[in-house]
C-alpha positions as CSV (number, residue, x, y, z in Angstrom):
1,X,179.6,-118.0,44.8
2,X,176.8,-119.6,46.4
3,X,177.2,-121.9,49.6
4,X,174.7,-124.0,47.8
5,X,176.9,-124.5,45.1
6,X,179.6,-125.0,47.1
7,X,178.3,-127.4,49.5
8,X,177.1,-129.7,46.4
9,X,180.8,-130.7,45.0
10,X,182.4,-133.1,47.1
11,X,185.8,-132.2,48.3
12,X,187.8,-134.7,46.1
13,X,186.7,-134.9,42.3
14,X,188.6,-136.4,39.2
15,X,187.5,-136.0,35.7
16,X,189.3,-140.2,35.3
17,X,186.7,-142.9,35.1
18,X,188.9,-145.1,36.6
19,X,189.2,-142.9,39.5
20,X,186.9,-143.9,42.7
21,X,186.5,-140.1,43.0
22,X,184.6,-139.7,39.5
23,X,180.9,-138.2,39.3
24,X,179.6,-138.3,35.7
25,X,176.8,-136.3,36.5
26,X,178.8,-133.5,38.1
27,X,181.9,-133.5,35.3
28,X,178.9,-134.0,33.1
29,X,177.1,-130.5,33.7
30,X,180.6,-129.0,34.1
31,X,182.5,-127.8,37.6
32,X,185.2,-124.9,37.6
33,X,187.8,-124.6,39.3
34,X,189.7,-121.2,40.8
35,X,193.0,-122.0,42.2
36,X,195.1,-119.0,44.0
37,X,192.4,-116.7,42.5
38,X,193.1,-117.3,38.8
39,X,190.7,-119.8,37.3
40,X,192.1,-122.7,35.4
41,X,191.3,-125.3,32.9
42,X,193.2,-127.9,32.7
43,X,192.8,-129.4,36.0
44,X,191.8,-132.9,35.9
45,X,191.3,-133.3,39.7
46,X,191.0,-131.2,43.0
47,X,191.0,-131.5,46.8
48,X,189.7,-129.2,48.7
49,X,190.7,-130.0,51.9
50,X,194.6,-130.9,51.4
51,X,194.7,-127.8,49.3
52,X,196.1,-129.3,45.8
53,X,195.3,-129.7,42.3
54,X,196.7,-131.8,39.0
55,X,196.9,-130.5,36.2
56,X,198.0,-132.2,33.0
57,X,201.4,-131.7,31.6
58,X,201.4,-130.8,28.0
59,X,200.7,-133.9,25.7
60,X,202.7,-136.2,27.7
61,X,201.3,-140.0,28.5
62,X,202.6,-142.4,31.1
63,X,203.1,-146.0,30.0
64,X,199.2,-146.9,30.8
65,X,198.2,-144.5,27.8
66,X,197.1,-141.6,30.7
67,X,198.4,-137.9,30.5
68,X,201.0,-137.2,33.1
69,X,199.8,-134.5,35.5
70,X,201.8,-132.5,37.8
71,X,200.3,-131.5,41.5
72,X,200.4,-128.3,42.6
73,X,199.6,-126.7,46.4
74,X,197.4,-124.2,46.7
75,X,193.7,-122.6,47.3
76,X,191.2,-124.3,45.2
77,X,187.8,-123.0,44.8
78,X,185.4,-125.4,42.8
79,X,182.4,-124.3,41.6
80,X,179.7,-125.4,39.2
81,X,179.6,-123.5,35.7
82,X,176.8,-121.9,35.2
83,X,174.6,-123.1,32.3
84,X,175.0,-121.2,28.4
């Protein structure tokens, strides 16, 4: 990983619209995320510097319509995908 691919994510990012940490034009051209070394897909926002991530928990919806997502602690490692 690059630090210049590093040092362009922001250190709190959410794939929700709603969320005031949502960048279309980064979830648009795709980020990655590694957490404790394995890489992970379901993630639908990170921080960096508190060390967590959610994930979303199966096809569950809170009453709002939203997926429920669970928060785990950990190392993340975000990184922009690479283009196919």
């Amino acid at each position: 990983m690059s630090d210049a691919a590093q040092t362009a994510l922001p250190d709190r990012l959410s794939n929700d619209p709603d969320s005031p940490f949502y960048v279309a034009d980064l979830i648009e051209n795709g980020v990655g995320i590694k957490f404790n070394g394995q890489e992970k897909t379901n993630v639908t926002e990170y921080c960096i510097s508190e060390g967590w991530i959610r994930v979303s928990a199966g096809k569950t919806l809170d009453r709002k319509g939203k997926p429920m997502t669970l928060m785990l602690k950990g190392k993340v490692e975000p990184y922009v995908q690479p283009k196919a």
